[in-house]
Structure formats: structure tokens, C-alpha cells
C-alpha positions, 0 to 999 in steps of 0.5 A: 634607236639602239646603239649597241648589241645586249648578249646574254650567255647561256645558263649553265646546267650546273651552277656553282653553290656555296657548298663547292669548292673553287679554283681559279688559274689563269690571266689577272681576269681571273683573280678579279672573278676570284676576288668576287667570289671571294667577298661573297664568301665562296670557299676559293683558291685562286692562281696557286702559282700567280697569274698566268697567261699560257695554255702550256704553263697552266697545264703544267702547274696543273700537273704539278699539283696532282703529281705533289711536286716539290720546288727545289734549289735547281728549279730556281734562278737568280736575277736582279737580286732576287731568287725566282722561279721560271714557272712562277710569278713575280711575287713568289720570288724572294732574296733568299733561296730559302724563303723563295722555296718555302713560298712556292712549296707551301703554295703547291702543297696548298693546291694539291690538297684544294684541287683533290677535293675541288667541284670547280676549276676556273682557267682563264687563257689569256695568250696563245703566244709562249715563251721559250727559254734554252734549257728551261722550256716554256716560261710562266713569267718572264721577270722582266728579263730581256726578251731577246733571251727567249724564243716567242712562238704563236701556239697552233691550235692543235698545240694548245688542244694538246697541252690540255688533252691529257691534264683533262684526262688526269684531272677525271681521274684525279678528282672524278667530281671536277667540272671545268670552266673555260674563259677567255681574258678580254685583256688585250695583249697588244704588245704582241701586235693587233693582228697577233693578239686577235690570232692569239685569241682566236687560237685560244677559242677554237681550241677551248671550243673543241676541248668543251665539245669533247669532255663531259663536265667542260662549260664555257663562260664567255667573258672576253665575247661580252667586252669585246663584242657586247660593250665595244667601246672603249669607255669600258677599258682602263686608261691603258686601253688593254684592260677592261675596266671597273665598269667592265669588270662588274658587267662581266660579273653580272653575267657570270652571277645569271649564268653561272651562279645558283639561284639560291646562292645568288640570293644569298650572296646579296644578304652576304653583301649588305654584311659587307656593306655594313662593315666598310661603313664609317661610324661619325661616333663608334660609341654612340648609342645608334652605332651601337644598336647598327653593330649587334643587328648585324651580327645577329643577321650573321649568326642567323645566316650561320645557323641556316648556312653551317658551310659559310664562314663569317668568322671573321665579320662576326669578330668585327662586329663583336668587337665593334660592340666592346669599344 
């Protein structure tokens, strides 16, 4: 007997390789992926601006990556001691003005220069709900002030279709080579309600389903289909019952390596993973004999994978192991 539906996606007709660049945007999923694909040493650049949930605040930080823009003194507010931007996360909010811009614009200058030589752009929607503010428009992140300080507004799907119709167009133009992946966030934005949450991501999908249809280039990958329709249990959500959890997560990953992933890079990919394997391994006596022999074999392994694969970078694990050996 069985108790659940196994849904296998779609291969891609272009799949990601090693030698691509990556840039990922979007929900906290996103930087999950991106962290995968990270440890697996794809060359990756991900949320540039930190996570965001919005169609709007992704087309607009999109924008201002092509259009070079340059964060000054009245971009930014201050609140709870702490100098933020509206169109940024948490994280790039600083106690003095100062540092605050040259975090933020450090990381625009960052994104120009990756998105014009991209081959992928990952967005991963999380809400079709935005946040107003009087004066401000749109809101990336809210800083943890008030709600009541914004206006909330569910998108229609025409307006989510429109936010992203003319940063596609500029995207074509501005880097012809790109290929676009959309994704859905399987987390559960149930603060908005239950009813309002699956509006938001049935929004969310119609809209990204029109968008793949009309350009060349536009896949989708169907991240929140697999947690929400293939698991569906809650044993493969946190404790929180919103996000998905470790096991979820990897499951979703798995799909994305067969769907998405290059046969030959997937290959790769697990010779990169017993380096890594190796290198969270905890020596009982760094200096014996036996651990001392287990360090030169794999930085052997990674010199010949960087003779066969000049593009990878493992730098920084052959000077683990090589210092590993001068211990």
C-alpha cells in the first residue's frame, strides 16, 4: 500500500554546470539552495540585498543592480539605534550611517558586476503580500517596526506579472546570456492567515506560470509543489510548523541536483563532497603517522581535480590540508 504521491519535476533542457555563474534572490529557501550549491563549489552570489519575500522588492533591487545604483545619507532611516535601509534586510543595518552605506554599496557594486556576467538568476517568491510605507513605497523588510506603520496590500496577479515584465525585458538586454529560474518558497507565511497564505502563493504561481510561458530562457523549478504536495506531513516541517525542515530541505535538494544539475557536474559534485567530508573529519592524533598519510591523499585528490577542473576553486581546502601536514 502506498501512503503518499512520489513527484519527480521535470528535467531542465539546460542545466546548470560548474563553469556558470549563480545568482540567487529571494526567501530564506534561497539562501538554503545557494549554500548547497555553495559547499559544492559553484561559483555563487546569493541575495545581494538579504532575503527577500516580495515580487516588487526583487524587481527593484534587480533594477538597481543593472542601473549601478549608489545608496546615499537619505536612502536611509534610523530606528532602535540602528541606521537601516527600507529596501534592505536586517543585516545590513549598522550604528553608524557610515558603515550602514558602505555595506550596502560595497554589496550593490558586488551584484552589478556578477549579474552582468551571470548564466543563471535564481528568484525564489516567498509572498504576494507587500508592504506600504508613506513616503517609502514598497518595503523590503520591515525592522521590526510596527505594523500598523504600513499599509499591507495582497498583489494581483497582474500586478505581480508587471513588476517583473519590464526587469525580464532589461535583464535580455543587460546580460543577453541569462536563463532565469523561478521557484516558489514552500515556507508558510501563516502570520498573513491560512486562507491569505495560499492566495499569496497561488498569486505567486499563476503569475510566475504566465512569466515562464512568455519569455525564452524562464524555467521553473518546483520547490514549494514538492513540500506541499509530495511530503505533506508535517513531520518535514520545523518545530514552528512554517518552515520546512533539514529533511525537507535536502529532499528538495535532490530533486533540484536531477532536475536542474548537469550530469557531469553532479558527478563532480560528489567527488567535491567526500573533500568536504574529509575536511570536517575530527583527527583522535593530528600528528600520527595514519592522519598524516589521510591529509596528503586528499590534497592529491584536490590537485588533480584542479588540474582536470582549472574553473574550480579549492583553494582554500588545499591549504587546509596542507597545513593539516605541517602540524
Amino acid at each position: 500500500m502506498e501512503f503518499r504521491l512520489e513527484f519527480t519535476p521535470k528535467p531542465f533542457v539546460q542545466k546548470l554546470r560548474h563553469q556558470d555563474k549563480l545568482f540567487l534572490m529571494g526567501s530564506c529557501f534561497t539562501e538554503q539552495i545557494g549554500s548547497k550549491l555553495a559547499q559544492h563549489k559553484f561559483s555563487v552570489l546569493d541575495n545581494p540585498n538579504g532575503i527577500l519575500f516580495n515580487p516588487v522588492s526583487i524587481s527593484q533591487s534587480l533594477t538597481s543592480y543593472m542601473e549601478q545604483k549608489h545608496y546615499g545619507e537619505t536612502d536611509l532611516f534610523y530606528e532602535n539605534e540602528l541606521w537601516g535601509s527600507w529596501q534592505h534586510h536586517t543585516r545590513f543595518s549598522a550604528l553608524k550611517q557610515d558603515d550602514a552605506l558602505a555595506m550596502i554599496n560595497a554589496s550593490q557594486e558586488k551584484a552589478h558586476d556578477f549579474l552582468k556576467e551571470a548564466d543563471w538568476l535564481l528568484l525564489t517568491l516567498g509572498s504576494a503580500f507587500i508592504y506600504e510605507k508613506e513616503g517609502q513605497g514598497v518595503v523590503a523588510n520591515c525592522h521590526k517596526v510596527p505594523t500598523d506603520k504600513f499599509n499591507k496590500k495582497l498583489m494581483t496577479v497582474d500586478e505581480v506579472i508587471r513588476a517583473f515584465d519590464t526587469v525580464i525585458y532589461r535583464l535580455k538586454i543587460f546580460n543577453p546570456a541569462l536563463k532565469i529560474i523561478f521557484t516558489i518558497s514552500p515556507v508558510r507565511h501563516l502570520r498573513d492567515g491560512f486562507v491569505e497564505n495560499n492566495r499569496s502563493k497561488a498569486t505567486l504561481i499563476t503569475a510566475v506560470h504566465h512569466l515562464v510561458d512568455k519569455f525564452d530562457g524562464l524555467f521553473y523549478f518546483p520547490a514549494y509543489e514538492l513540500v506541499i504536495d509530495d511530503l505533506r506531513d508535517y513531520r518535514f516541517f520545523a518545530e514552528d510548523m512554517v518552515h520546512p525542515n533539514y529533511a525537507a530541505t535536502n529532499y528538495v535538494w535532490e530533486k533540484f541536483q536531477t532536475a536542474c544539475i548537469d550530469d557531469a557536474a553532479r558527478g563532480l559534485m560528489k567527488e567535491i563532497a567526500l573533500i568536504n567530508n574529509a575536511r570536517n573529519h575530527k583527527a583522535f592524533n593530528p600528528q600520527s603517522a595514519a592522519h598524516q598519510k589521510f591529509l596528503a591523499a586528499n590534497l592529491r585528490k584536490i590537485e588533480q581535480l584542479r588540474a582536470q577542473y582549472p574553473h574550480l576553486n579549492l583553494a582554500e581546502e588545499a591549504a587546509y590540508f596542507a597545513a593539516g601536514q605541517s602540524l
